[in-house]
C-alpha positions, 0 to 999 in steps of 0.5 A: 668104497673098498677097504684099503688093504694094507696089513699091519698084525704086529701092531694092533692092540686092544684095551678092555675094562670092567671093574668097580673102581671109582677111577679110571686111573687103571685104565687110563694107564693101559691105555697109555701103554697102548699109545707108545706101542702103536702110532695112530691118528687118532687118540682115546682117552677113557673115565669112569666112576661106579657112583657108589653114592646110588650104585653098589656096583659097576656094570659098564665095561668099555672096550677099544683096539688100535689098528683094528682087523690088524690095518693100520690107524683103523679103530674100534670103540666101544661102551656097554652098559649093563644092566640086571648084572654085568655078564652081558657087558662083559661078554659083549667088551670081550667077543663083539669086536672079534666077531665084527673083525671077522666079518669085516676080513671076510668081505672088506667090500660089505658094509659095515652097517650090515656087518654090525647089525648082524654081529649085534644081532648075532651077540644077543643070540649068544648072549641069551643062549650061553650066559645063565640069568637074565642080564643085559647091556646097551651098546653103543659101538664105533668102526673107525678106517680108511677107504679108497674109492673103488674109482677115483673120481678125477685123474690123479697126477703122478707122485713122486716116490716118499724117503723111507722113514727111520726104520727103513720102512716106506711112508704111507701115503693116505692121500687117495684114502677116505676116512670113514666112521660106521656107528651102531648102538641100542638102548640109550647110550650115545656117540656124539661128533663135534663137527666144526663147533656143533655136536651131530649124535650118530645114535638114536635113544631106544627108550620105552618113551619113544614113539615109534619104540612104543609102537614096535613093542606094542606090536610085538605082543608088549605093553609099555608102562610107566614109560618101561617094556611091560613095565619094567625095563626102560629100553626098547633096544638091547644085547640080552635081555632074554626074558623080554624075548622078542620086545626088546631086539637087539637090532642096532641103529646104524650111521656111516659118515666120512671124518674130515678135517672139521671133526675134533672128537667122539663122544661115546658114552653111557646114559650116566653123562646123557641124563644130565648133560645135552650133546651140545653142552657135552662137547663144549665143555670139553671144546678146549681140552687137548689130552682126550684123558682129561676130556673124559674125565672132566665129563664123568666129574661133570656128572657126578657133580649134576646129580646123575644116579648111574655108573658112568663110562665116557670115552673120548677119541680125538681124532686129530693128532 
């Protein structure tokens, strides 16, 4: 597959956030300005609450760009979790997307499986060369774009040319284009698409509790404790962390899948909303709700509400218009 060329640089916007507001009204508000600057087939709606009842502060920071790499209708979503701090996340909400564009406009052939393992890894060298203390962040992170086959697959007939829209410019037409998704995460936030009813997680849990984490680490030198690398820290997998050195690896999980007609939503979230709700129940409880605001929201009050003890970060992109 090869990324369909079209350049739109005027139009791409990008959305950051990390803050100690209970709320997410600050950023819900970006975002709908975001949404009359640029039209996309997509819509993303984000929530968030420190939970000041166990935490004292937030650590999570979510990130997203519309019409990402300056191509039209692609994306970028993303959610961090920090912990021992917030200045991994926030570096990783600020540098992550510009360094995977980088790479993606450097060879929009290569995979964006590989891209993003090397950007992640990449990040986590920086991460623990240039920020002072010892602080780090799951990631769980989205590449939202159009392909066209490098050859179609059956002869195609000749279309006739499309009427200019209002602003005199010519209509794109996507008919010949794939859709793709291309995931990555470490540590133990998640991304859930509901496909045709049933939630599909595109990310894998890098806990301490894991078997085959467990494994890796004790391979490495570690020793894994009360379900924590030499215990003390629950995830295996994470961007920082460089007191754990080579235990805890920032290599990422990796997916690629083509988004079809029978995919409504992502669910890109911290452990704040996975430790007390499933994927299936996730998704349903959001199954009926059209604004991707309102989705979001309802999942971070979902959590509150069941007890959850963690900041929580939940983002939800429709991906229907």
């Amino acid at each position: 597959m090869t990324a369909t060329p079209a350049v739109m640089p005027a139009l791409q916007q990008t959305h950051s956030h990390a803050s100690s507001l209970q709320s997410s009204q600050a950023s819900q508000a970006s975002q709908t300005t975001n949404d009359s600057l640029c039209d996309v087939t997509y819509r993303v709606g984000v929530a968030e609450n420190t939970n000041l009842k166990f935490r004292r502060s937030m650590e999570d920071v979510h990130t997203y760009v519309k019409n990402f790499a300056s191509r039209l209708d692609w994306g970028y979503f993303a959610v961090f979790d920090g912990h021992a701090g917030s200045q991994a996340s926030e570096w990783c909400g600020s540098h992550l997307h510009m360094m995977v564009e980088k790479q993606i406009l450097a060879d929009e052939a290569r995979d964006v499986r590989e891209i993003l393992n090397d950007a992640f890894v990449d990040v986590d060298t920086q991460i623990n060369t240039k920020l002072e203390g010892n602080s780090g962040c799951t990631a769980a992170v989205c590449v939202l774009r159009w392909e066209v086959p490098e050859e179609p697959e059956e002869p195609q007939e000749p279309q006739e040319p499309q009427a200019d829209d209002d602003a005199g410019s010519p209509q794109l037409s996507l008919s010949q284009h794939k859709r793709k998704l291309y995931t990555a995460n470490v540590g133990d936030s998640r991304i859930v698409l509901f496909r045709n009813g049933a939630s599909i997680r595109l990310t894998y849990d890098h806990k301490a509790s894991d078997p085959l984490e467990m494994q890796r680490v004790e391979a490495a030198g570690g020793l894994i404790m009360k379900s924590r690398v030499n215990g003390m820290l629950a995830v295996t997998r994470s961007l920082g962390d460089k007191f754990f050195d080579t235990l805890v690896v920032g290599n990422p999980f990796t997916t690629a899948v083509e988004i079809t007609a029978e995919d409504k939503f992502l669910i890109i979230a911290c452990d704040g909303l996975w430790d007390v709700v499933d994927d299936q129940d996730a998704c349903e409880l959001i199954a009926d709700i059209d604004d991707p605001d309102e989705a979001a929201s309802t999942l971070v009050q979902y959590a509150l509400k069941h007890g959850t003890t963690d900041n929580i970060t939940a983002m939800v992109v429709m991906l229907q218009e």
